[in-house]
C-alpha positions, 0 to 999 in steps of 0.5 A, spaced: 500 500 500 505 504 501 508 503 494 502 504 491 502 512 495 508 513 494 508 512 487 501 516 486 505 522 490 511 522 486 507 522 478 503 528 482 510 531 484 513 529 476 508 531 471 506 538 472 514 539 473 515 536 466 509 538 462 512 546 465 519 544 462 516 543 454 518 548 450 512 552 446 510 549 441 509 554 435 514 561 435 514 567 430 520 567 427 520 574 425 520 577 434 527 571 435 532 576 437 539 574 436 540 574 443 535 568 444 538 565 437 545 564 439 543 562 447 538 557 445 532 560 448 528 558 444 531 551 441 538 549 437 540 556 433 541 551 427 534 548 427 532 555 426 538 557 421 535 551 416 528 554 417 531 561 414 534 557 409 528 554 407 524 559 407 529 564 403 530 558 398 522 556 397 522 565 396 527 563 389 525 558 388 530 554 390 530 546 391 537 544 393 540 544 400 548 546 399 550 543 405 556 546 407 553 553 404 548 552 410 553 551 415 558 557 412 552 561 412 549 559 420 557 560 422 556 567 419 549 568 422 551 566 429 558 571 430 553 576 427 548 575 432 553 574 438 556 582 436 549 584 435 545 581 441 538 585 440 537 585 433 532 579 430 534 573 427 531 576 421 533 582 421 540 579 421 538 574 415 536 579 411 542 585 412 547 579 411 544 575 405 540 581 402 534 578 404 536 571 401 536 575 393 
């Protein structure tokens, strides 16, 4: 019986704390700023500089991932953003690579 407590008492104890601990589950991309970009506030940076790479590439047209192109241009991305903390990812994305033109 008193394993039985004790294991009720530690899922009551455990599920809030891990339900609070997810991340969101939907953001706008456009309000990152370079801050959370580069200090993973929000996820892995590089998760979300191959979400621009799509995005920019899907804008022209473009269907082929030059993967070392990519991680050139997330290196580039992050020392921006790390000299420019409260600038928004997008701004950033835009005044390196011309808006992805």
């Amino acid at each position: 019986m008193k394993r039985c407590s004790l294991f009720t008492a530690l899922v009551m104890i455990i599920l809030p704390a891990i339900a609070s601990a997810q991340a969101p589950l939907t953001v706008d991309v456009a309000k990152i700023s370079c801050d959370q970009f580069v200090s993973y506030k929000i996820t892995d940076p590089r998760y979300i500089g191959a979400w621009f790479s799509g995005y920019y590439s899907a804008k022209r047209g473009v269907t082929v991932v030059d993967l070392q192109g990519l991680e050139v241009a997330y290196n580039k991305l992050r020392n921006y953003c790390v000299v420019n903390p409260t600038v928004t990812v997008m701004q950033a994305v835009e005044k390196l690579f011309e808006g992805g033109k």
